[in-house]
N, C-alpha and C positions, 0 to 999 in steps of 0.2 A: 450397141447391144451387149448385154452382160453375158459374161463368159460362164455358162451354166456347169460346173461340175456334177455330171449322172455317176453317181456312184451304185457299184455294181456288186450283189452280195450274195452267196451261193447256197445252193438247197443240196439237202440230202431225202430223199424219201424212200418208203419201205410199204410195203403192205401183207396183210396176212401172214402174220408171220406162226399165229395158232398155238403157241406155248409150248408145251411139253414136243408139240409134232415137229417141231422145227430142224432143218436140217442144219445141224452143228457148222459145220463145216461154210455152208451159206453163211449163217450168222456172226462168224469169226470174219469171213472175208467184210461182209460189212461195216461191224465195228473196225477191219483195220483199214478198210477206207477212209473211214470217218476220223481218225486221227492222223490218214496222209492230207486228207482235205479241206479239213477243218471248215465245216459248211457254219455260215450264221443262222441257218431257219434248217431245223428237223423235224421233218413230221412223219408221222404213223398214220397210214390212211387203216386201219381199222383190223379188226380182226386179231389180237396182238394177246388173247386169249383164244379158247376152242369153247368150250359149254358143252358139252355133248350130252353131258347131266342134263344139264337143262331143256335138252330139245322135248318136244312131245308135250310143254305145259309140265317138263320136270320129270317127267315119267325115264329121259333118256334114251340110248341110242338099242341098249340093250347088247352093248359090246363089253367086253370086258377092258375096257379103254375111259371109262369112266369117271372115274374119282376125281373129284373136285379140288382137292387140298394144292396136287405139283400141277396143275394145270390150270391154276390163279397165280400161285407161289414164281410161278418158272415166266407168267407173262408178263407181272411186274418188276421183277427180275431184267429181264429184256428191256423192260421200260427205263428203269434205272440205266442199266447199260448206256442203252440207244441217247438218253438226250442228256443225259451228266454233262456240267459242262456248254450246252447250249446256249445261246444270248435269245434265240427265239425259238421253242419248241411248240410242239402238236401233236396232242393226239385227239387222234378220230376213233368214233366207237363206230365198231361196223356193227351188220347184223347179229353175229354172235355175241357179242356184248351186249348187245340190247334184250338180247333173251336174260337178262338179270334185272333191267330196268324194267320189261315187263310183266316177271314174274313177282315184283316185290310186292305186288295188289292179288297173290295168288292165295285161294282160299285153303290151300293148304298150309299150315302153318309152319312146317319143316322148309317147306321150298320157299317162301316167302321169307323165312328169314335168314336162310342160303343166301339169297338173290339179295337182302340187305347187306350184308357182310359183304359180298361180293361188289356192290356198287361203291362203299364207304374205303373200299379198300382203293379203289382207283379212283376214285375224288380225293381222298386223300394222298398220294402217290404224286397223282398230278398238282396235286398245292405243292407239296414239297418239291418239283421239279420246277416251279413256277412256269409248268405247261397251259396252255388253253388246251380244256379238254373243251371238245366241239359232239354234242349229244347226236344220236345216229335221229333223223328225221327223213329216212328213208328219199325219195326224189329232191326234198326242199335242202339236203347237207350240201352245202356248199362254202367255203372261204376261199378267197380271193386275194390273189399276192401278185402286185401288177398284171400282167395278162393274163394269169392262172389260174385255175379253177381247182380246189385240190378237192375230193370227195371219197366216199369208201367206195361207190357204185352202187346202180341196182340191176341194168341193163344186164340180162345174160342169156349172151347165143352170140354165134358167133360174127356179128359186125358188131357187137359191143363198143367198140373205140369209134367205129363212126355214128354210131346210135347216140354214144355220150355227145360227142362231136356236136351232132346237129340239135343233140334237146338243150345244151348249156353255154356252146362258142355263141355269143350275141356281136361280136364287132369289139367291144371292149376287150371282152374276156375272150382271149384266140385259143388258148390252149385250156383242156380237162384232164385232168389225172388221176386214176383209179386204179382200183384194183379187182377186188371181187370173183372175179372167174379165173384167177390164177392162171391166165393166157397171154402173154405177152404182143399187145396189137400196135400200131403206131397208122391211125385212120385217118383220114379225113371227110371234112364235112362238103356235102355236097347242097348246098347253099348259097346264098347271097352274101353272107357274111363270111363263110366258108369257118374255118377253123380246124383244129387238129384233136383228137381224143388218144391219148395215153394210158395203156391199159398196161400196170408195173410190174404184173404177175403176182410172183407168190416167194414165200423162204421155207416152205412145210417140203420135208422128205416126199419123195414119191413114193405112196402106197401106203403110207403112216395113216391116211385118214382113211379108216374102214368104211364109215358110211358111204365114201363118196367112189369105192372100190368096183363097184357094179356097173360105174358109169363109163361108155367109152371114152369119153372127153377128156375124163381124168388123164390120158394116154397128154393129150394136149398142154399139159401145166407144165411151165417155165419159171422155174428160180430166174429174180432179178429185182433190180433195184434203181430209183431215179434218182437225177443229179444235174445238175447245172449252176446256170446263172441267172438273175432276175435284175431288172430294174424297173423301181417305181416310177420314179420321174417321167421314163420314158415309157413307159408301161409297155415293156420290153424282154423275152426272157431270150436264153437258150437251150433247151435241153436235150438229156441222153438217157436213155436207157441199155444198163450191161447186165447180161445173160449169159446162163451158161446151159446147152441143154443137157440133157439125161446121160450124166457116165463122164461128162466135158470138165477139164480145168476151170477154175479162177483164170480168169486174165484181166487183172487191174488196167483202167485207163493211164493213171498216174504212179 
């Protein structure tokens, strides 16, 4: 029998990280993981902009938090940062980015060609990153990296990680990865197939996003980030998620 070498190659992932809202500090720690790590596959599960302009069909949030210029500028910025350098990068558009995909067909002609500029700019971003950008398709977003299911999310409440779990683990694919509700969960699927749902949290300051200020849940968000190991051959991963809650240190794995 031939002696198979399973070579094993490592992920960095991020999600919501919201641009201008981003918690500095979060975001240094990550980039300097990322250069003690030196992962082959980095992805942005989505969110990696805010739009808050754009919520409403453009109308906005009605915050004084709105302006569009450092909260495009600041999340390609990030992007650059995040996968410079990468042999296999990703980004995902989550929901807030897709508020620019779908306002580009808006009968307004101001926000219609906001939302143009705003999409050409991260198509273009991601060519020059020789990223796969992966379009938001809301439940069907999903790519596949040995046992992995990487997605931005839709699921939100709180069994979210075992929600994801049981809609996307099939036997193939054992683990999902998400983000979305900026809650830190590590689920399991209670099925035949079983599998696990990873829910990555968030990199946005707490209490920076005003809309979402009213909501108790908000109390619930978690700075953190994923990381491991993958192989295809064996369609085999391992992963970890490191956090830090509200007021807590950095404490690097490595």
């Amino acid at each position: 029998m031939a002696n198979i070498n399973h070579k094993w190659k490592k992920l960095l992932g991020v999600c919501c990280s919201h641009a201008k809202y981003v918690d500095p500090v979060a975001w240094n720690t990550v980039l300097k993981f990322k250069e003690i790590y030196k992962p082959d596959t980095i992805a942005h599960l989505g969110d990696f902009i805010d739009l808050s302009a754009l919520m409403s069909n453009g109308a906005g949030t009605g915050s004084t938090g709105d302006d569009v210029t450092p909260d495009i500028d600041t999340g390609i910025v990030h992007l650059k940062q995040l996968l410079a350098g990468c042999k296999d990068p990703y980004v995902f558009c989550g929901n807030h980015e897709h508020r620019a995909w779908r306002l580009m067909n808006s009968k307004n002609a101001v926000t219609a060609y906001c939302a143009h500029k705003i999409v050409n700019s991260i198509e273009e971003t991601t060519k020059k990153l020789k990223a796969r950008l992966i379009p938001y398709s809301g439940i069907f977003q999903v790519v596949d990296i040995a046992d992995i299911g990487l997605t931005h999310g839709t699921i939100f409440n709180e069994m979210a990680a075992r929600d994801m779990a049981i809609r996307y683990c099939n036997g193939k694919r054992k683990k999902i990865c998400f983000g979305h509700t900026h809650k830190v969960s590590i689920q399991s699927a209670n099925t035949e197939h079983g599998g696990t749902g990873y829910n990555i949290g968030t990199l946005t300051a707490r209490g920076e996003l005003e809309y979402a200020n009213t909501r108790p849940s908000t109390f619930a968000w978690t700075q953190a980030f994923l990381w491991g190991e993958y192989c295809e051959s064996l369609n085999q991963s391992s992963l970890q998620i490191t956090q830090r809650a509200n007021g807590e240190v950095w404490r690097l794995p490595i």
